[in-house]
C-alpha positions as CSV (number, residue, x, y, z in Angstrom):
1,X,2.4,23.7,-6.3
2,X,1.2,23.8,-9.0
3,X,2.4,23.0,-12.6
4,X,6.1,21.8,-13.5
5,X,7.8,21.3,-17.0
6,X,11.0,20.1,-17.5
7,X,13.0,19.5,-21.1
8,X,16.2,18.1,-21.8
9,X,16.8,17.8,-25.7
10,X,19.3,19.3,-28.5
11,X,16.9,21.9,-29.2
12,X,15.8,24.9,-28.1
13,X,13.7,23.8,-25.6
14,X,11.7,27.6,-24.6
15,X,8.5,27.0,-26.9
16,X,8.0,23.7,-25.0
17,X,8.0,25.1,-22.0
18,X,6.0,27.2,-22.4
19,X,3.4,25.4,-24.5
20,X,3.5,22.9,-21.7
21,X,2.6,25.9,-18.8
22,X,-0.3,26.6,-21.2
23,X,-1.6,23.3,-21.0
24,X,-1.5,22.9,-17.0
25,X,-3.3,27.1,-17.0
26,X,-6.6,24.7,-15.8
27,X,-5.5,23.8,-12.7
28,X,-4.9,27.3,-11.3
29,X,-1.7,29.2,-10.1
30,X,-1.1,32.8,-9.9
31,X,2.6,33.6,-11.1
32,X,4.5,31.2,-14.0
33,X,8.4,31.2,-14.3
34,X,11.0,29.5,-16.4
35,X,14.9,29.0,-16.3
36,X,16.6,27.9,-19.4
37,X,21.0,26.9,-19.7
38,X,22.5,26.6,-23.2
39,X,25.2,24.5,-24.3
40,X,27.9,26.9,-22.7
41,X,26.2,27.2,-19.2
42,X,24.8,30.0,-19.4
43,X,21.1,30.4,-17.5
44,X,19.0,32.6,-18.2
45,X,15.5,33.1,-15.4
46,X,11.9,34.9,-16.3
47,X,9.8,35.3,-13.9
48,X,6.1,37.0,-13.8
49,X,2.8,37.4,-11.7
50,X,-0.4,36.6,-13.5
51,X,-1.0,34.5,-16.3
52,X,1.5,32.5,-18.7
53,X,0.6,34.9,-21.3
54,X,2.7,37.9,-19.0
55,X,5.8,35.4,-19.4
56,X,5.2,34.8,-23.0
57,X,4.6,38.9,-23.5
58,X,8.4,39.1,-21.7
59,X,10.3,36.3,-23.6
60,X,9.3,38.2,-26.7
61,X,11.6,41.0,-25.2
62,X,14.5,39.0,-24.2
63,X,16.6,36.1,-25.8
64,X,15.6,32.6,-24.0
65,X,17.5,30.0,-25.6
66,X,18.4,26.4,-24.5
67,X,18.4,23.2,-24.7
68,X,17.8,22.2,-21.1
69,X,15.3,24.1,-19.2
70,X,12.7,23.9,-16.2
71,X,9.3,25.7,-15.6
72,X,6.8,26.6,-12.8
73,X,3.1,27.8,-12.6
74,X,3.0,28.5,-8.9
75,X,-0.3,28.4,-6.4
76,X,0.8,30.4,-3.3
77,X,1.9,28.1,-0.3
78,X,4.4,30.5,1.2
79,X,4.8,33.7,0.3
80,X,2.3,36.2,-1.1
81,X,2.2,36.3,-5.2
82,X,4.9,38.0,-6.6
83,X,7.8,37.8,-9.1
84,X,10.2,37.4,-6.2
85,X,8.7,34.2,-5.0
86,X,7.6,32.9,-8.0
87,X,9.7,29.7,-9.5
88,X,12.4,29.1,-10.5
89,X,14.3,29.3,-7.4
90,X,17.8,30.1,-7.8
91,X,21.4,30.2,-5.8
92,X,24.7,30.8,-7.7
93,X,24.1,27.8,-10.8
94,X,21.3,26.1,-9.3
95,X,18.1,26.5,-10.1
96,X,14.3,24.3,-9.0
97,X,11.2,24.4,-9.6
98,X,9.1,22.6,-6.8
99,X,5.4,21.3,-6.0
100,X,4.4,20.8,-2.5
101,X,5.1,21.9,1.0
102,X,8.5,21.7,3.2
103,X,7.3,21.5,6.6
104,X,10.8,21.8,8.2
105,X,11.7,24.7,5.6
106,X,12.0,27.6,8.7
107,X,15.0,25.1,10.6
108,X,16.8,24.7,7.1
109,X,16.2,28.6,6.7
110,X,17.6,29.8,9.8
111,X,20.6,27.0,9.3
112,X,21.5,28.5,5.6
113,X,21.2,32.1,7.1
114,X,23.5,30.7,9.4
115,X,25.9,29.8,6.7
116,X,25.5,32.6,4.7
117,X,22.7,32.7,2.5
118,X,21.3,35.8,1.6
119,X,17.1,34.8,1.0
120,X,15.0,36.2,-2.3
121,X,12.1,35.1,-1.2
122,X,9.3,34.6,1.3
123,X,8.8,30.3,0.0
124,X,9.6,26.9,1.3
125,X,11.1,26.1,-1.9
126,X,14.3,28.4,-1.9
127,X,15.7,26.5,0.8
128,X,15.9,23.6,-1.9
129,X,18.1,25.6,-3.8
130,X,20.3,26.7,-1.3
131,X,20.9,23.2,0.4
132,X,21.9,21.9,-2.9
133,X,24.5,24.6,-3.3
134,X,26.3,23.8,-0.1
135,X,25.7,20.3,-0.1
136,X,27.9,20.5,-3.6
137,X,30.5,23.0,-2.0
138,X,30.9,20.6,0.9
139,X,31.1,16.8,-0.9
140,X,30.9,17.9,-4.5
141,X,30.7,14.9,-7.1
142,X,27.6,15.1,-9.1
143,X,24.0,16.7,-9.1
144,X,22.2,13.2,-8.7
145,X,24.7,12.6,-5.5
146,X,23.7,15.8,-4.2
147,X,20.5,15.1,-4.3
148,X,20.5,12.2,-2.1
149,X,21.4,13.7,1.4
150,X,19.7,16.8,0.4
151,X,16.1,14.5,0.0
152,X,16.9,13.2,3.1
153,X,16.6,16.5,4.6
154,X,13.5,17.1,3.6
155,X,10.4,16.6,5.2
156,X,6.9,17.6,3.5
157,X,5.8,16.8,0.6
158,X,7.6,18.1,-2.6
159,X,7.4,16.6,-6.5
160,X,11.0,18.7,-7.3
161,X,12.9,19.5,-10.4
162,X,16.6,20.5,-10.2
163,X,19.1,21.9,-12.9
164,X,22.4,22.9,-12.7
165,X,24.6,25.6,-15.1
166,X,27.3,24.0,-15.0
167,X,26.1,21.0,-15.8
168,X,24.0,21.7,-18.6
169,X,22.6,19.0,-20.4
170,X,21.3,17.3,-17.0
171,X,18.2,17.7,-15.1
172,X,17.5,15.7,-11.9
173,X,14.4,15.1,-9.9
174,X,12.6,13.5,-6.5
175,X,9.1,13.2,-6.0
176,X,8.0,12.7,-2.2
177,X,3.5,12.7,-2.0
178,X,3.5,14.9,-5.2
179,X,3.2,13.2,-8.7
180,X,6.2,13.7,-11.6
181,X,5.6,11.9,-14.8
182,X,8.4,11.5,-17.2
183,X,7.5,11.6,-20.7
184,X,10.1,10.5,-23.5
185,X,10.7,11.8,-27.1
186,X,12.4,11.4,-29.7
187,X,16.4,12.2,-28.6
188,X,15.1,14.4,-26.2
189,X,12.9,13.5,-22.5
190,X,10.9,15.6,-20.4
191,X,9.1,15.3,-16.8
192,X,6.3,17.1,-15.8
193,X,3.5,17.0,-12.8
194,X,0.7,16.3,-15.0
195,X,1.2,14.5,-18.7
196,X,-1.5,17.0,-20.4
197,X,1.4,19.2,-20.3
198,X,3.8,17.0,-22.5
199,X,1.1,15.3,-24.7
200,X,2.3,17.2,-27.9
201,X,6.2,16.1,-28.0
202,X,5.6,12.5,-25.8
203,X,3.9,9.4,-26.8
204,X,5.0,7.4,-23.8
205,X,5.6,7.8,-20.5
206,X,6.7,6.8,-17.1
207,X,5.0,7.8,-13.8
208,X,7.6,8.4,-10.9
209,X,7.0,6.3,-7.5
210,X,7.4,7.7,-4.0
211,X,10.6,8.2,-3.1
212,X,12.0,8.3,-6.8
213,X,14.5,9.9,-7.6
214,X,15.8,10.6,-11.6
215,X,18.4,11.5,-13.7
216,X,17.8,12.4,-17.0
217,X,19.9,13.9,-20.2
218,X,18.3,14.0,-23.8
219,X,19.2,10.6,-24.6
220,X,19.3,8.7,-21.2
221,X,17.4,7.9,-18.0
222,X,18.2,6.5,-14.9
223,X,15.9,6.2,-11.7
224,X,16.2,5.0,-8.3
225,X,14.1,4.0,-5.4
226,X,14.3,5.3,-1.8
227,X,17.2,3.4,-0.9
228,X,19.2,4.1,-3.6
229,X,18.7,1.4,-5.5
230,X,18.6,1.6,-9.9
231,X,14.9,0.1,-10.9
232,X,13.1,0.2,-13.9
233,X,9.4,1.6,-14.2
234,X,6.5,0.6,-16.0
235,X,6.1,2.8,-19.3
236,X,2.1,3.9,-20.0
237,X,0.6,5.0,-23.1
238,X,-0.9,8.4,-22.4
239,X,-4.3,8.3,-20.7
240,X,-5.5,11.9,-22.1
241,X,-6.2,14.2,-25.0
242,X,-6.1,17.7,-24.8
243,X,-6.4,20.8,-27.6
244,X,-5.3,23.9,-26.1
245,X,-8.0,26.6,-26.1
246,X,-10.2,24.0,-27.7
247,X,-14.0,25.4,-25.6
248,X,-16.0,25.0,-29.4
249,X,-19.0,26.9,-29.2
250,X,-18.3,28.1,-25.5
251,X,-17.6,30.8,-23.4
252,X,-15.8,29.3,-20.8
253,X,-14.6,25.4,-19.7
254,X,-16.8,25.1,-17.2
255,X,-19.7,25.8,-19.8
256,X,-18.8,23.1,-21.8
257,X,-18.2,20.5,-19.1
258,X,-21.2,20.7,-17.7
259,X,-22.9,20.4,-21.2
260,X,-20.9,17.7,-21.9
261,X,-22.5,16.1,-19.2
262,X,-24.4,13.3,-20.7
263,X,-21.6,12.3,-22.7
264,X,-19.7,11.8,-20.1
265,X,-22.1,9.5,-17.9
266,X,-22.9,7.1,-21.3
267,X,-19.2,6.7,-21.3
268,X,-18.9,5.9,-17.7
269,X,-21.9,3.4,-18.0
270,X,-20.6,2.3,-21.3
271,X,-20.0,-2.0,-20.9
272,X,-21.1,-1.7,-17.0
273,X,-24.5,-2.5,-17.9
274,X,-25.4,-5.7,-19.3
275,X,-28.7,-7.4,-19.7
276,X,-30.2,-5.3,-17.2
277,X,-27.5,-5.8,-14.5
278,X,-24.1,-4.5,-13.5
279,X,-20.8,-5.9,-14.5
280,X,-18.1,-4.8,-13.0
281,X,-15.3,-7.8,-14.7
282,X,-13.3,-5.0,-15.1
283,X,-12.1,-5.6,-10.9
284,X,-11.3,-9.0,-11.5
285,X,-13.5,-12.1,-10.1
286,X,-10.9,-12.7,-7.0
287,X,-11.2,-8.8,-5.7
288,X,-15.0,-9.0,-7.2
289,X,-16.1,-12.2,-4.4
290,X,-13.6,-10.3,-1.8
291,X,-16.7,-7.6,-1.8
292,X,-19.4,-10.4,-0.3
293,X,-17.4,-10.2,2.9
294,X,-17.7,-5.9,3.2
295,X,-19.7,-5.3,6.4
296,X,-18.8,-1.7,6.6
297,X,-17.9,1.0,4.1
298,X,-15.8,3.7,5.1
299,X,-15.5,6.8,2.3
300,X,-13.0,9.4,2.8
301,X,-12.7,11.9,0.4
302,X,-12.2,16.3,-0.2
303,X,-14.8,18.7,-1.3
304,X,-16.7,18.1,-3.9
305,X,-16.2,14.6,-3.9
306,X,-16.6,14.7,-0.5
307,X,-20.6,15.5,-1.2
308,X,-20.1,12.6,-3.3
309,X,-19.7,10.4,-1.1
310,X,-22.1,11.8,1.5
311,X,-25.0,10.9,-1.3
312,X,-23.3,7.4,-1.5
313,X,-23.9,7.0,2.4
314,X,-28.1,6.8,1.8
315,X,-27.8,4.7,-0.7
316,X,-25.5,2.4,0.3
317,X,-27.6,1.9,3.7
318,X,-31.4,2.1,2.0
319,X,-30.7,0.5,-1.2
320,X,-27.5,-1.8,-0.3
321,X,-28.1,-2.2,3.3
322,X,-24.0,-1.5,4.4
323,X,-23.4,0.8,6.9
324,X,-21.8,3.3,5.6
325,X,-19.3,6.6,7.2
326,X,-18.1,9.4,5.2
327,X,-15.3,11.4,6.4
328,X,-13.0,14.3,4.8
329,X,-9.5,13.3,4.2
330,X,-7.9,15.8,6.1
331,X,-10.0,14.7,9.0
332,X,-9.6,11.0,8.8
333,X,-5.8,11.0,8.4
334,X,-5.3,13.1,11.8
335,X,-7.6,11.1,14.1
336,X,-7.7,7.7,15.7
337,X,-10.5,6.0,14.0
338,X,-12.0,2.4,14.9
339,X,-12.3,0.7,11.9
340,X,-15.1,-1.5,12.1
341,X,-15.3,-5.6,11.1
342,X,-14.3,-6.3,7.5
343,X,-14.8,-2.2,6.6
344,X,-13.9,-1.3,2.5
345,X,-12.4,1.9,2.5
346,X,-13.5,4.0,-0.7
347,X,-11.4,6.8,-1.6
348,X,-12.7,9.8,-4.3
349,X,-10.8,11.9,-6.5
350,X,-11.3,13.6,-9.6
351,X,-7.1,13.6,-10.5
352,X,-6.0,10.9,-7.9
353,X,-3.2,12.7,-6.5
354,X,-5.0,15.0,-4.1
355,X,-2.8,15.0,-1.1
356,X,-5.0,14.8,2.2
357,X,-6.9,11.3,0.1
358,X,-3.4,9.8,-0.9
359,X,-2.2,10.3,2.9
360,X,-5.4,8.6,4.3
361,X,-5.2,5.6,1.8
362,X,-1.9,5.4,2.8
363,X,-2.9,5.7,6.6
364,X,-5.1,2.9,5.8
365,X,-3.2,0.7,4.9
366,X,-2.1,0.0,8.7
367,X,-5.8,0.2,10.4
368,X,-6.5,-3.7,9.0
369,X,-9.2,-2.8,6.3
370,X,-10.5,-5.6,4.3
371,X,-9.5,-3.7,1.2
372,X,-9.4,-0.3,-0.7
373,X,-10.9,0.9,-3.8
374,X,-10.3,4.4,-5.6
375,X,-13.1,5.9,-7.7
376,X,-11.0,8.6,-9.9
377,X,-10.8,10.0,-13.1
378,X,-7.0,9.5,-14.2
379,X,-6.2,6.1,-14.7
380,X,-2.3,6.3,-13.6
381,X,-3.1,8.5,-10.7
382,X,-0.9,7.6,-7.2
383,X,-4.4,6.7,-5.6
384,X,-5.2,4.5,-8.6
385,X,-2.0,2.9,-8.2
386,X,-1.7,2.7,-4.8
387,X,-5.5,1.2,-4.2
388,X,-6.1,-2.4,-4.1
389,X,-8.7,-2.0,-6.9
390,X,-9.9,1.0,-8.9
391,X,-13.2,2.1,-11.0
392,X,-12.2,4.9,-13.5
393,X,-15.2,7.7,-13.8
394,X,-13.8,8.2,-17.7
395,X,-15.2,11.7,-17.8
396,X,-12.6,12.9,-20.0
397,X,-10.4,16.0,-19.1
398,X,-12.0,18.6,-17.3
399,X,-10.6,21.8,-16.9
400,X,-12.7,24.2,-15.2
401,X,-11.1,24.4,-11.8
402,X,-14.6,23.9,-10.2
403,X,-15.6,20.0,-10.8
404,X,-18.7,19.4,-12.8
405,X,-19.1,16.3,-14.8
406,X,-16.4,14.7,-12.7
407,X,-18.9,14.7,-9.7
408,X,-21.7,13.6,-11.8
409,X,-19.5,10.7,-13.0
410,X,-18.8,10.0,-9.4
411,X,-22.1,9.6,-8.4
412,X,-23.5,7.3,-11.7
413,X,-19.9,4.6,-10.8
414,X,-21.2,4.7,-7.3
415,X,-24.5,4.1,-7.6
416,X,-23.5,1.5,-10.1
417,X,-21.4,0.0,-7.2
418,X,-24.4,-0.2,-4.2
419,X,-26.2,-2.1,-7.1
420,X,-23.3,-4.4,-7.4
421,X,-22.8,-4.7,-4.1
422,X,-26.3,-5.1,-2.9
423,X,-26.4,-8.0,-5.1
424,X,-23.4,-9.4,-3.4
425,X,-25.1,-8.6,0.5
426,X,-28.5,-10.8,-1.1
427,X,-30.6,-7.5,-1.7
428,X,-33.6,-8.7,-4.1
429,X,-33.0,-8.8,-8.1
430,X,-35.6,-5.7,-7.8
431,X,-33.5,-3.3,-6.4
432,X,-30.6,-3.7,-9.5
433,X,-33.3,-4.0,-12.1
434,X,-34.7,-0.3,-10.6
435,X,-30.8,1.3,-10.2
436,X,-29.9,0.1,-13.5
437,X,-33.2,1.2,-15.1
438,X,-32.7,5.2,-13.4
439,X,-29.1,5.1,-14.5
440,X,-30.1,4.3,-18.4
441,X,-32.6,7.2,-18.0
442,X,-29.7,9.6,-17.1
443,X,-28.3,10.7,-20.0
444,X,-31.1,11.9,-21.5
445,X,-32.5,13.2,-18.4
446,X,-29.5,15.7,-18.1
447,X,-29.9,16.4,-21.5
448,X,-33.5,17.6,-20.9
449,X,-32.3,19.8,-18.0
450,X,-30.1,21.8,-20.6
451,X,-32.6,23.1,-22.1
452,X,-33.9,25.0,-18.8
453,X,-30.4,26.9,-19.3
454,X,-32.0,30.2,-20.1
455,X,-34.9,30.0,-17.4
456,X,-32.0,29.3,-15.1
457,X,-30.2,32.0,-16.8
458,X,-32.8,34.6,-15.7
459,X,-33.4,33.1,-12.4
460,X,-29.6,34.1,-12.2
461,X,-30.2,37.9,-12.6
462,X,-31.8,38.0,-8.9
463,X,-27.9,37.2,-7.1
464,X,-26.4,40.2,-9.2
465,X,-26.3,42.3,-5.5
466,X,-26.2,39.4,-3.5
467,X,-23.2,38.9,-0.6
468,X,-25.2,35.7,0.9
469,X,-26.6,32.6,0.1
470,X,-28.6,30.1,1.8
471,X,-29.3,26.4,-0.1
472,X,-31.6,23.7,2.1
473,X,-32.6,20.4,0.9
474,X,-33.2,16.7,2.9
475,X,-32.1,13.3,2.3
476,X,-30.0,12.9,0.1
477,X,-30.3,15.8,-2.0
478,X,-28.9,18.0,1.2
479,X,-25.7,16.6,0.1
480,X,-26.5,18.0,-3.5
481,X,-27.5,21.7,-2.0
482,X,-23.7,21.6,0.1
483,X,-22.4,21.1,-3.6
484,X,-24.8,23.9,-4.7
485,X,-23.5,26.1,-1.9
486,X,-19.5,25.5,-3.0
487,X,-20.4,25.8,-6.8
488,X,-21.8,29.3,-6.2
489,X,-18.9,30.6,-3.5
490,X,-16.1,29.0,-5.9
491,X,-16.9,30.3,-9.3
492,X,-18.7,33.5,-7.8
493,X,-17.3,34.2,-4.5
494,X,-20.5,34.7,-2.8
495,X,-20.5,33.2,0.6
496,X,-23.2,30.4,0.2
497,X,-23.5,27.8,3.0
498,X,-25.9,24.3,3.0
499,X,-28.1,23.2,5.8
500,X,-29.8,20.3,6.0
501,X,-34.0,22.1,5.5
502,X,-34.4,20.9,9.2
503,X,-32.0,22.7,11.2
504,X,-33.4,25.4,10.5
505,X,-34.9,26.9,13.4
506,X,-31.9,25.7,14.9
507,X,-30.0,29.0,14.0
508,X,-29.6,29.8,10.7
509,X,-33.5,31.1,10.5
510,X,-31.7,34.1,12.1
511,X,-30.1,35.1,8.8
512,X,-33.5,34.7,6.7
513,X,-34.8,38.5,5.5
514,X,-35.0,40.1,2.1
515,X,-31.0,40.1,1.5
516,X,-30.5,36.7,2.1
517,X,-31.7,34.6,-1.0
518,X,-32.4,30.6,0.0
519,X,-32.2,28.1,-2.9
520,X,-34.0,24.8,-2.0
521,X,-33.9,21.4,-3.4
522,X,-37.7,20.5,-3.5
523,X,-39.1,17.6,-6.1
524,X,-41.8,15.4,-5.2
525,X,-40.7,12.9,-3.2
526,X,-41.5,11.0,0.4
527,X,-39.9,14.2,2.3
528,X,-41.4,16.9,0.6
529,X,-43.9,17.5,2.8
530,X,-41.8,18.3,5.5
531,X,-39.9,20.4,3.0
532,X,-43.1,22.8,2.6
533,X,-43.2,23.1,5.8
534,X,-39.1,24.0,5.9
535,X,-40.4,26.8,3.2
536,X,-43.1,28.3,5.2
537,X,-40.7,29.1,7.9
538,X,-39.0,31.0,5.4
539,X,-41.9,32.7,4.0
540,X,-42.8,34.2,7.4
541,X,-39.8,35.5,8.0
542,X,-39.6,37.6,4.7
543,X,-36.9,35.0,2.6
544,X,-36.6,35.3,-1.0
545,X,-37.1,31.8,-2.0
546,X,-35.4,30.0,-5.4
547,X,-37.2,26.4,-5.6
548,X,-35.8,24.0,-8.1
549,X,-38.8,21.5,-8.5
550,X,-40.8,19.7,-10.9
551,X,-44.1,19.8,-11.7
552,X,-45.9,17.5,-9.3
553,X,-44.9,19.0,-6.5
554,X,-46.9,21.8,-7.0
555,X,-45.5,24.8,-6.6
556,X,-47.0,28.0,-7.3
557,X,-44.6,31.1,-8.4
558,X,-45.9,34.2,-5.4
559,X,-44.1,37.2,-4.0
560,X,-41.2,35.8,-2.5
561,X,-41.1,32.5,-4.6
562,X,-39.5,32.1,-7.8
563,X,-39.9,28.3,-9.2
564,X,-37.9,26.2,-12.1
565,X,-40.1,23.3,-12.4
566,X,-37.9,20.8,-14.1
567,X,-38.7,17.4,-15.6
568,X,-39.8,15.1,-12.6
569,X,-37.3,11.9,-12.3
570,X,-36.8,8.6,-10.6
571,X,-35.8,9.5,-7.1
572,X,-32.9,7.5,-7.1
573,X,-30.9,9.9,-10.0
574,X,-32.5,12.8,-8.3
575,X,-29.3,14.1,-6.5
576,X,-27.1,13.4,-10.5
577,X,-30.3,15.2,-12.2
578,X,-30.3,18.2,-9.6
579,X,-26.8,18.8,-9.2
580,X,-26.9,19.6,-13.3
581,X,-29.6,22.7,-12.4
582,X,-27.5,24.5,-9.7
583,X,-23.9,24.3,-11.3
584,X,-26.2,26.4,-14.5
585,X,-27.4,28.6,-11.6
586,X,-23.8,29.1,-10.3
587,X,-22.1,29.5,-13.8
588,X,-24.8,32.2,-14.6
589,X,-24.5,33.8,-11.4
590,X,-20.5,33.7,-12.1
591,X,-21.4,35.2,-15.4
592,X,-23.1,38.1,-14.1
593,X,-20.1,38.9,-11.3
594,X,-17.8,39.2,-14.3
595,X,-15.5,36.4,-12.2
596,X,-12.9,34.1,-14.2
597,X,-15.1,31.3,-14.4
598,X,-12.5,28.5,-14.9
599,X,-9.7,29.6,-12.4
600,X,-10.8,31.1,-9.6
601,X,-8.9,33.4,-7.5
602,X,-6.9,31.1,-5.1
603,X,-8.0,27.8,-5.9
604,X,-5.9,25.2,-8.0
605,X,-7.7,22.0,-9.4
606,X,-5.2,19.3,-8.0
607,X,-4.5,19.8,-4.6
608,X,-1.4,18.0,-3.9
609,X,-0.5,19.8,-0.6
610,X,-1.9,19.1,2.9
């Protein structure tokens, strides 16, 4: 993985490409290539390490010209970073671009070194391009009937693009777990993994099914299911807007996501709140009364949205009363789980296509739950598409590889939904009035906590030295310090870990002197008493204390203790409100490391392999 373009037109189709790599910079990679063929056949490959501005630096010294071309960001799978294993991949006239993982790549390896393939490259994804290559030398005929024994040699996961030389006004493509989208112009059609990167030459598009597989030329399309068969699919208006280098006023992405914040959540509560209550006629009324039977929610889900879900679990079982689990993806697809009496499965994802969620819906679908919903941010996303219902977060495009307002969006549709569905279980009028009443507060309440940005600013000046990081809280705002803890190690690679404030003294008071800052989660609320007492622990031991707080909880600023006393808020929007302070403390802190705050070294923002 991570980024593909693909262009068939009757222009040069090098500027697109390129444009189209620029758009998909957000979700990470670490090398970008391209392979171009003009109307005689002729390919030309540019490969480079680094960012999409190295490739753009090299075209200017060589002649790219085509009018059918593919393109690559790549986020390392196999193979350390390097123009070598960078995509394309290439053998004799064929070249591919690929997203995903071929698990059975080493067997097809040692079987083309067996008949004579010399290898470039330390990645799964050259095998592609050798297979295709004999597979034409042995049966010939076309690249699309190529392409159909080679897929079926292929186990993994892989979103592919192939074009040949020799066939020059032709690409063809499969997607198997990882998402293509075809986007068509005007005498001219693209495909690409994510349609940000197509939004300036495509007005409509058509997502690819699993087991799809395409053939396209500038002015035709033709696509087939798993077996083979021709079918049509659904064409979408595009579900996204993006300016290139748009940030405004601000330094980095991930700045202005997390101010754009409140924005976001009055768009996601936008016509779900009505006369004081929650609608949700956006399900449907048949799926809506299938929710009165839910006995059980299971919530499976990957890292940040993972701590998502983990809040959900208290409030769906003290607000909603529904048991509730929370498992990560990865986890739940690779064990035998029990699935309890009339259990809704609840998946989370920011893009929808994340790989180890997609591959435990699908799992799922077998274990006889009552039904699945998706909570994600991309309406046309597999896991939308694949889930028997769906509640869109609408937080708009966000960039910044480390999730911010898509986790705050996550939280406000989710507590919107124990409302809904506490209603549903009998819970008392009360209980919606006094979820519904928080979440119309919420806006403005993050709004307020922006303006602590330079306190929090300052408060970020005591990590400049650090290596460590400790971040405590209870209830449900320990789910909020685990997000606090991956903010800080994704954005400014200090190792942070969470702990819930009571274990404690059951090991990690080992770590506690001067070198090993704690942040803590402490407003006034029912637990904070035993919080204090979590604090004093720390104090005796020497710890350097950061306590996000608010005012009633008293805290006085000592050696040792350094306070932000924030505006105090309804306990039930207290993990949303606090969540706001510590991705501040983290950006700052990322600020100060001189880190690249919106791609991170070796993370990508979809994850569509295992």
């Amino acid at each position: 993985m991570c980024g593909i373009v693909g262009a068939v037109a009757q222009r040069n189709i090098t500027e697109i490409l390129i444009k189209g790599l620029q758009a998909l910079e957000y979700r990470g990679y670490d090398s970008a290539g391209l392979a171009v063929v003009d109307s005689e056949g002729k390919m030309t490959c540019l490969r480079r390490t680094g960012k999409v501005q190295s490739l753009v630096d090299a075209a200017k010294t060589q002649p790219l010209l085509g009018n059918t071309g593919i393109a690559h960001t790549r986020w390392a799978t196999h193979g350390k970073p390097s123009e070598l294993n960078a995509h394309p991949h290439l053998s004799t006239h064929i070249a591919v671009v690929h997203n995903g993982i071929i698990e059975n790549y080493e067997s097809l390896r040692n079987l083309l070194i067996h008949r004579g393939y010399n290898f470039t490259s330390e990645t799964d994804t050259e095998v592609i391009a050798h297979l295709i290559d004999w597979q034409q030398r042995q049966q010939g005929g076309s690249l699309l009937e190529v392409m159909q024994p080679v897929v079926a040699q292929l186990s993994g996961t892989y979103g592919v693009v192939v074009m040949d030389s020799r066939d020059p006004a032709r690409l063809v493509a499969a997607r198997s777990g990882s998402p293509l989208v075809i986007g068509y112009g005007e005498g001219e059609n693209f495909i690409a993994s994510d349609e940000l990167a197509l939004l300036k030459v495509a007005r409509r598009f058509i997502y690819l099914a699993e087991g799809d597989l395409v053939e396209m030329t500038h002015s035709s399309l033709s696509i087939f299911d798993g077996q083979g068969n021709a079918v049509q699919r659904a064409e979408t208006e595009p579900q996204a807007q993006y300016h290139a280098g748009d940030k405004g006023l601000y330094r980095h992405y991930m700045q202005k996501e997390i101010h754009e914040q409140p924005l976001a959540l009055q768009q996601t509560l936008a016509d779900r709140i009505n006369n004081g209550k929650i609608d949700f006629s956006e399900l449907g009324s048949d799926i809506a009364d299938r929710l009165t039977n839910v006995q059980h929610i299971q919530i499976v889900a990957c890292g940040t949205s993972y701590h998502a879900g983990l809040v959900a679990r208290y409030w769906f079982e003290s607000l909603a009363g529904i048991p509730c689990d929370v498992e990560i993806s990865s986890e739940f697809r690779y064990r035998q789980p029990v699935v309890r009496a009339n259990s809704l499965l609840i998946t989370l994802s920011q893009s929808g296509e994340t790989a180890d969620t997609l591959a435990a819906l699908r799992l799922s679908k077998t274990l006889g739950y009552l039904a699945s919903l998706a909570i994600c941010n991309v309406a046309g996303s597999s896991l939308v598409r694949e889930s028997d219902m769906a509640l869109m977060t609408k937080a708009g495009i966000e960039i910044g590889v480390a999730s911010t307002k898509a986790f705050t969006t996550q939280l406000a549709v989710l507590l919107m939904l124990v409302a809904f569905m506490g209603k549903k279980k009998g819970r008392p009028e009360a209980v919606e009035h006094k979820i519904v009443h928080a979440l119309q507060t919420l806006p403005i309440k993050i709004t307020e906590i922006l303006t602590w940005d330079n306190s929090i600013a300052n408060l970020a000046n005591n990590f400049y030295d650090k290596k460590h990081a400790l971040f405590i809280g209870r209830g449900e705002l320990y789910p909020i310090a685990m997000e606090g803890a991956l903010k800080l190690k994704e954005i400014s690679y200090i190792h942070a870990e969470a702990y819930a404030a009571g274990e404690l003294k059951h090991g990690p008071l080992a770590l506690i002197d001067e070198n090993m800052p704690v942040i803590v989660i402490a407003p006034k609320n029912s637990l904070l008493e035993k919080l204090k007492s979590n604090i004093e622990e720390i104090r005796a031991r020497g710890g350097e204390l950061s306590i996000f707080t608010d005012k009633a909880a008293a805290f006085n600023e000592s050696k040792g203790i350094k306070t932000i006393q924030l505006p105090q808020v309804d306990d039930i929007i207290a993990p949303i409100f606090y969540t706001v302070a510590l991705q501040l403390l983290s950006y700052h802190v990322a600020l100060i490391k001189k880190t690249d705050v919106d791609q991170p070294r070796n993370l990508a923002k979809s994850v569509t392999v295992e």
